[in-house]
Jmol script that loads the backbone (N, CA, C; Angstrom):
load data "model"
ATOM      1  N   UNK A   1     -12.893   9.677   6.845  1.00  0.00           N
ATOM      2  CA  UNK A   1     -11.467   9.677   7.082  1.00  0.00           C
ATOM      3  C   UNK A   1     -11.207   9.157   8.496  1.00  0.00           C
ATOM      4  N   UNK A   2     -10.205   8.220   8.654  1.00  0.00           N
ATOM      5  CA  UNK A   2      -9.606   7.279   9.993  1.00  0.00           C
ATOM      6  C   UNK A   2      -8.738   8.048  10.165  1.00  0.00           C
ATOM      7  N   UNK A   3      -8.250   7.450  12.027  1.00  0.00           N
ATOM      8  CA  UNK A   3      -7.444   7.852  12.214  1.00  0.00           C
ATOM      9  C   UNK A   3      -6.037   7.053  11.909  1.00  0.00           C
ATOM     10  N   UNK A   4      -5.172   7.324  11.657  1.00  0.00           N
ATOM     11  CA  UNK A   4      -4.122   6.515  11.985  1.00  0.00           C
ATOM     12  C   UNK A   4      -2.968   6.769  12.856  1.00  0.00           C
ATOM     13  N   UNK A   5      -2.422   5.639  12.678  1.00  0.00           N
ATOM     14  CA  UNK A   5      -1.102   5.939  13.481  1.00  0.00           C
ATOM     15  C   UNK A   5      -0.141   6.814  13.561  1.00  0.00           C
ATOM     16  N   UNK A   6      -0.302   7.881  12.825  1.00  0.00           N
ATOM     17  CA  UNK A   6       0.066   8.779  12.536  1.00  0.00           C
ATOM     18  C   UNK A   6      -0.078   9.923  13.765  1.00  0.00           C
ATOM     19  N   UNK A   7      -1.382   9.754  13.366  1.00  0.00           N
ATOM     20  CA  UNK A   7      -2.444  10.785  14.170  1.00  0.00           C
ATOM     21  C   UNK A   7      -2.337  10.400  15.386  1.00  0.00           C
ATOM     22  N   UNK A   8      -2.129   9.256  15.958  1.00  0.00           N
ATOM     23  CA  UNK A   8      -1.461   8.822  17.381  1.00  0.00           C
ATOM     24  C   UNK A   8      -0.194   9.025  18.386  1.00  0.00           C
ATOM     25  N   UNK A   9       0.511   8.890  16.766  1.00  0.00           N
ATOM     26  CA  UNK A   9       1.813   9.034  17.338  1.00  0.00           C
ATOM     27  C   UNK A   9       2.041  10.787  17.631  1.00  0.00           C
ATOM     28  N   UNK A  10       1.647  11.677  17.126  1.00  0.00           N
ATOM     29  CA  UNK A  10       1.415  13.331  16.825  1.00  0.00           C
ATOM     30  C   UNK A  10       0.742  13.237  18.051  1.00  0.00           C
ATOM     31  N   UNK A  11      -0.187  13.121  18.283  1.00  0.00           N
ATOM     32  CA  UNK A  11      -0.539  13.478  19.529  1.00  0.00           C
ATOM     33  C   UNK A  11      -0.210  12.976  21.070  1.00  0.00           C
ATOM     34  N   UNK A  12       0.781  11.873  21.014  1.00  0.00           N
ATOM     35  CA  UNK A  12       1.593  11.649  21.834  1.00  0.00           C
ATOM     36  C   UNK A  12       2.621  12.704  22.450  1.00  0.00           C
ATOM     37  N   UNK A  13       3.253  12.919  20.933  1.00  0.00           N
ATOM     38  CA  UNK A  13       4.447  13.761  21.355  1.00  0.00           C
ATOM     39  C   UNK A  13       3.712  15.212  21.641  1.00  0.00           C
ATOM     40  N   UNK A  14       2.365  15.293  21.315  1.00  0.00           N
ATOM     41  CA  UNK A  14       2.103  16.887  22.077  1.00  0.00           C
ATOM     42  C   UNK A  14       1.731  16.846  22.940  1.00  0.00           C
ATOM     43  N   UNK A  15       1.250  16.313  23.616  1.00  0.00           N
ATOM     44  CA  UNK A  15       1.190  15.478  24.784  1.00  0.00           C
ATOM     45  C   UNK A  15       2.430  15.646  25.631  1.00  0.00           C
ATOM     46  N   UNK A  16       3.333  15.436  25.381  1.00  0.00           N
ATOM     47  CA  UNK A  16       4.568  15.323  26.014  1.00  0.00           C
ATOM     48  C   UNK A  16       5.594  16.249  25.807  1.00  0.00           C
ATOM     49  N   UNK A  17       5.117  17.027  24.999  1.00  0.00           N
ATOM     50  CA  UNK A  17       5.065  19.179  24.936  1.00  0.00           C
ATOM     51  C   UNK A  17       4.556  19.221  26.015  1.00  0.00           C
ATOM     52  N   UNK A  18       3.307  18.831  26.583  1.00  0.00           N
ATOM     53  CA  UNK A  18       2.449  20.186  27.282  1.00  0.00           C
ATOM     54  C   UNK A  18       3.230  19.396  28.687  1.00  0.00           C
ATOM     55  N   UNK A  19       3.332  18.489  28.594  1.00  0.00           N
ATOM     56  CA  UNK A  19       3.988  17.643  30.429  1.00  0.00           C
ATOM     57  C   UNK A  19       5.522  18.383  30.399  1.00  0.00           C
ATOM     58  N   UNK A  20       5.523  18.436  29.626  1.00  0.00           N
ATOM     59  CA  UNK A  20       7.715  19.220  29.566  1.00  0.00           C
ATOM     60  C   UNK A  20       7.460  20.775  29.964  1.00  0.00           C
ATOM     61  N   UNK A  21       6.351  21.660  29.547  1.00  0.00           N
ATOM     62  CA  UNK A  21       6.176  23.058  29.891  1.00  0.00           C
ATOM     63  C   UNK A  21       5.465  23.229  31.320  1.00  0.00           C
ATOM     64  N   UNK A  22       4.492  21.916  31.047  1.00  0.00           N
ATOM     65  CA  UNK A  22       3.978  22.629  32.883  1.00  0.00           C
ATOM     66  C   UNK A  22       4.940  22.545  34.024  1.00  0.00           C
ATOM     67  N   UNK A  23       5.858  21.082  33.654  1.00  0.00           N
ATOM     68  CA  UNK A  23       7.215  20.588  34.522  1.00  0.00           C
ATOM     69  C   UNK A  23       8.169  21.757  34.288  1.00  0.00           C
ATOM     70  N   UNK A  24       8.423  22.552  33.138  1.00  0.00           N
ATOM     71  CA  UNK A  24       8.894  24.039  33.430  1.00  0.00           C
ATOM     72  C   UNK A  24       8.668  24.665  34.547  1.00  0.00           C
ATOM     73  N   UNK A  25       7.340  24.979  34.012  1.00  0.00           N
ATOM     74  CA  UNK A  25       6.628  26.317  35.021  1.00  0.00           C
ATOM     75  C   UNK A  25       6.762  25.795  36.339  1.00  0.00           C
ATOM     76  N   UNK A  26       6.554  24.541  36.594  1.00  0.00           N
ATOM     77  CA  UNK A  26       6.583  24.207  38.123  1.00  0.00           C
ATOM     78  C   UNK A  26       7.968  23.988  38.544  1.00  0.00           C
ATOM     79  N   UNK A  27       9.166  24.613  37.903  1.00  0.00           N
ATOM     80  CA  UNK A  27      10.084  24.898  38.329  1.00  0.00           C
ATOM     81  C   UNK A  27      10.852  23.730  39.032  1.00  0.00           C
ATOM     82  N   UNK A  28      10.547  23.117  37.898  1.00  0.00           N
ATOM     83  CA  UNK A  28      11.366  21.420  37.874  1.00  0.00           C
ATOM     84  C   UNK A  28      12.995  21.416  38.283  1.00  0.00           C
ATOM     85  N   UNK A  29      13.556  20.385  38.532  1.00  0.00           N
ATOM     86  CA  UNK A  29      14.965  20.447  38.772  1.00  0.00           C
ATOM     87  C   UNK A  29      15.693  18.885  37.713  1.00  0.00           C
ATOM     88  N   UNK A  30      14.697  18.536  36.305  1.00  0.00           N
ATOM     89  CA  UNK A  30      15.354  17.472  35.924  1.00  0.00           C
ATOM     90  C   UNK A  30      16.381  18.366  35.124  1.00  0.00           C
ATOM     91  N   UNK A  31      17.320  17.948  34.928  1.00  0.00           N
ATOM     92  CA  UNK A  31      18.656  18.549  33.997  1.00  0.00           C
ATOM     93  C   UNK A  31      18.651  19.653  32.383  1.00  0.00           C
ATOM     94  N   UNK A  32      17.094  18.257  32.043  1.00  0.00           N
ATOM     95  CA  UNK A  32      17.300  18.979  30.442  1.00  0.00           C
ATOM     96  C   UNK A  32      16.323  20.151  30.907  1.00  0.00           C
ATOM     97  N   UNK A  33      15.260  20.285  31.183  1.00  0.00           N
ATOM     98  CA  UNK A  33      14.310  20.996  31.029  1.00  0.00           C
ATOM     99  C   UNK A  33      14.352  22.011  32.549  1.00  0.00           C
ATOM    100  N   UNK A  34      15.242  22.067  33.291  1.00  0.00           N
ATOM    101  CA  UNK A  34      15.064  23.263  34.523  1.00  0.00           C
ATOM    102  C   UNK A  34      15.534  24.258  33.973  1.00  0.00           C
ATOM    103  N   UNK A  35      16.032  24.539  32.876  1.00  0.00           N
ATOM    104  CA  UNK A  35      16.249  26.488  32.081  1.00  0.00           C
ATOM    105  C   UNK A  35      15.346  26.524  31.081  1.00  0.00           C
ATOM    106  N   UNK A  36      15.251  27.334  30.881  1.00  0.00           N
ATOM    107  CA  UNK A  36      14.453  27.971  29.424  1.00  0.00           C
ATOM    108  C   UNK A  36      14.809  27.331  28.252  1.00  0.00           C
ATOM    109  N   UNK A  37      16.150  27.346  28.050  1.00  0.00           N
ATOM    110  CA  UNK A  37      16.880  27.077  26.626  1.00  0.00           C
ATOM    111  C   UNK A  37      16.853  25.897  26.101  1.00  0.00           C
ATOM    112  N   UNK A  38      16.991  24.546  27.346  1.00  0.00           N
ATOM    113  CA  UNK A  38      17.162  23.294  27.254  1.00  0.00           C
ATOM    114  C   UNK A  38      15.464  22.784  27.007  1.00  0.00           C
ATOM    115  N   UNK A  39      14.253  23.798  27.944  1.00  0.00           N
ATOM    116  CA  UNK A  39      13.483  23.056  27.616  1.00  0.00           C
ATOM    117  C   UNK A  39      12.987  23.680  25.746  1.00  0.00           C
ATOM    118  N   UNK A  40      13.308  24.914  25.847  1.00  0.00           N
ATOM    119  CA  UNK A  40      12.972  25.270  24.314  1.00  0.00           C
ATOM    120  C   UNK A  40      13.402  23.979  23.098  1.00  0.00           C
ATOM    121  N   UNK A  41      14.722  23.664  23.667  1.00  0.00           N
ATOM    122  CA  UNK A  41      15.032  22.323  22.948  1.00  0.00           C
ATOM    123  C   UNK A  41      14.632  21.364  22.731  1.00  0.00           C
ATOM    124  N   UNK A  42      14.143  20.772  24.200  1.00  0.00           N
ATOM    125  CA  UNK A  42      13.689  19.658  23.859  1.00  0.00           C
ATOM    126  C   UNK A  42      11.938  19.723  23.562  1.00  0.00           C
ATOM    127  N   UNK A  43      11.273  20.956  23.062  1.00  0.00           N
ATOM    128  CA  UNK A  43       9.918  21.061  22.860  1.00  0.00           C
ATOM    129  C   UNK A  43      10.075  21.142  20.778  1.00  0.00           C
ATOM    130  N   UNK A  44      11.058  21.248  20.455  1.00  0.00           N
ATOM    131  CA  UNK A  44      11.970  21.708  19.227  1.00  0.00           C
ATOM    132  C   UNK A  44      11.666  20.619  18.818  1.00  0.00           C
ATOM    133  N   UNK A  45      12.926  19.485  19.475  1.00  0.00           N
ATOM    134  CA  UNK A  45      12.908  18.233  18.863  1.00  0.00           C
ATOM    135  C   UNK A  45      11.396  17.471  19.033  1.00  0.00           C
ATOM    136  N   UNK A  46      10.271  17.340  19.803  1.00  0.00           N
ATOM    137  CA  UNK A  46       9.801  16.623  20.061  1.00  0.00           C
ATOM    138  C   UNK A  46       8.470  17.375  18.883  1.00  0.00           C
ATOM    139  N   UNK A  47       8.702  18.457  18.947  1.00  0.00           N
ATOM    140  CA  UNK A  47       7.690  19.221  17.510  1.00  0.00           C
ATOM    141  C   UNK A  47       8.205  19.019  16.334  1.00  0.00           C
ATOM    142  N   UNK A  48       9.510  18.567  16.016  1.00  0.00           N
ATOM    143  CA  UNK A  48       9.675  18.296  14.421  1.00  0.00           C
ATOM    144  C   UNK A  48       9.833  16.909  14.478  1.00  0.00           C
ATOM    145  N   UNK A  49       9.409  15.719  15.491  1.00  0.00           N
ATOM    146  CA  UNK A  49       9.711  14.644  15.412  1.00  0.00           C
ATOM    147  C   UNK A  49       7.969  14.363  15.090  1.00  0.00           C
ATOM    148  N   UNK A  50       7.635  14.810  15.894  1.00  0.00           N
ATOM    149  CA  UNK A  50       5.522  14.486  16.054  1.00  0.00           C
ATOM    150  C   UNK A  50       4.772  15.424  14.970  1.00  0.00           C
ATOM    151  N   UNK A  51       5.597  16.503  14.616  1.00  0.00           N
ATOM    152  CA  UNK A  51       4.806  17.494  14.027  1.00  0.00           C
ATOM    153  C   UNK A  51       5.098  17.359  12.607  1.00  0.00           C
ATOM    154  N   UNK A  52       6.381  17.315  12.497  1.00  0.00           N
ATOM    155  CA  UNK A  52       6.554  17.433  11.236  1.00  0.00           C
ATOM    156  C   UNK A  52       6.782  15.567  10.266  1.00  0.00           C
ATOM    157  N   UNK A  53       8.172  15.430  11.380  1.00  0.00           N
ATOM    158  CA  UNK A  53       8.099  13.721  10.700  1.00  0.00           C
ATOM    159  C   UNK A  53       6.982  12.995  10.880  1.00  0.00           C
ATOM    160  N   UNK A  54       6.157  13.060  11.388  1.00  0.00           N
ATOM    161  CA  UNK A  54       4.507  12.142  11.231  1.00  0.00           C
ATOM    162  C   UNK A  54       3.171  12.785  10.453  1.00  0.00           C
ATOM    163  N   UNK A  55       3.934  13.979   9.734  1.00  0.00           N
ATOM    164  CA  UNK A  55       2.874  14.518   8.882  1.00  0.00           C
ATOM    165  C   UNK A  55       2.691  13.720   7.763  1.00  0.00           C
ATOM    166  N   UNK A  56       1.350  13.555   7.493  1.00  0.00           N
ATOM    167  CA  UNK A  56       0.721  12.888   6.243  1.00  0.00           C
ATOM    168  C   UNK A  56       0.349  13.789   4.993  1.00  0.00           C
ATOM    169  N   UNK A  57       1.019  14.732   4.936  1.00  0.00           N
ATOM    170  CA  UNK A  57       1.260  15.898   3.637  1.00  0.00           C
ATOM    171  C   UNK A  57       2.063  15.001   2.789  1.00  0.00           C
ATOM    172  N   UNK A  58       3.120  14.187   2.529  1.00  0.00           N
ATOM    173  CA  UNK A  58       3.866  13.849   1.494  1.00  0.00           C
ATOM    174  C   UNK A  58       2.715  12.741   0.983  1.00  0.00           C
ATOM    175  N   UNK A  59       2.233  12.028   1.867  1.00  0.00           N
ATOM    176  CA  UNK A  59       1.451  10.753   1.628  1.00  0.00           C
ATOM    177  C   UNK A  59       0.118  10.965   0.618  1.00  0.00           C
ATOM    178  N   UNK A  60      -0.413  12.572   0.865  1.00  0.00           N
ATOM    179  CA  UNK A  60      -1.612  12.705   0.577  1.00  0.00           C
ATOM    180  C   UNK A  60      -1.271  13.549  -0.920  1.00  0.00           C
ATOM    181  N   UNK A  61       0.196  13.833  -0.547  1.00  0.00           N
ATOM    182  CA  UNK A  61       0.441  15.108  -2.002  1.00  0.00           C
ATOM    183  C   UNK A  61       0.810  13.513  -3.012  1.00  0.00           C
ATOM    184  N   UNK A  62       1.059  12.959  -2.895  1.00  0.00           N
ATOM    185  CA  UNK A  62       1.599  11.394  -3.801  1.00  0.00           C
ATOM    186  C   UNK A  62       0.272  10.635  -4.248  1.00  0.00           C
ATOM    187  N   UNK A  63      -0.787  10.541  -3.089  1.00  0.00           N
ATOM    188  CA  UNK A  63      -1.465   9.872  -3.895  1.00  0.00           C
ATOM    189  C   UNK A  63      -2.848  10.600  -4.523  1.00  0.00           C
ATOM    190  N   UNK A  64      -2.956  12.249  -4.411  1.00  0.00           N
ATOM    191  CA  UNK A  64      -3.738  12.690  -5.207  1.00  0.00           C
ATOM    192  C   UNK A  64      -2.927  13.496  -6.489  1.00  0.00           C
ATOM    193  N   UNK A  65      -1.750  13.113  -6.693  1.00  0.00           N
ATOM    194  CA  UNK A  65      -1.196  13.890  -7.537  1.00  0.00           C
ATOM    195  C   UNK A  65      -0.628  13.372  -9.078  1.00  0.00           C
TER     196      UNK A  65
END
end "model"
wireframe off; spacefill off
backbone 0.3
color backbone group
């Protein structure tokens, strides 16, 4: 089993989870992410964009089914 682009693009955006929480903790001052709530948000969108829309579950349930 390869990887694909899939698997690239997913680990981009977690990737760019973990740079949005440490820029939390280090008590950042960019707009979206200096409160709790805004960065909860934007870790939200960037987990159902990488996590969920680049999952290869529909792809794999279609062609063994």
């Amino acid at each position: 089993m390869k990887l694909t682009w899939k698997d690239v693009t997913s680990t981009v955006f977690m990737a760019a989870i973990v740079v949005i929480y440490a820029a939390f903790l280090n008590s950042t001052t960019a707009w979206l992410i200096s409160s709790a709530r805004g960065t909860a948000a934007a870790v939200l969108v960037l987990g159902i964009v990488g996590g969920c829309g680049m999952s290869a579950a529909a792809e794999h349930n279609r062609r063994y089914a």
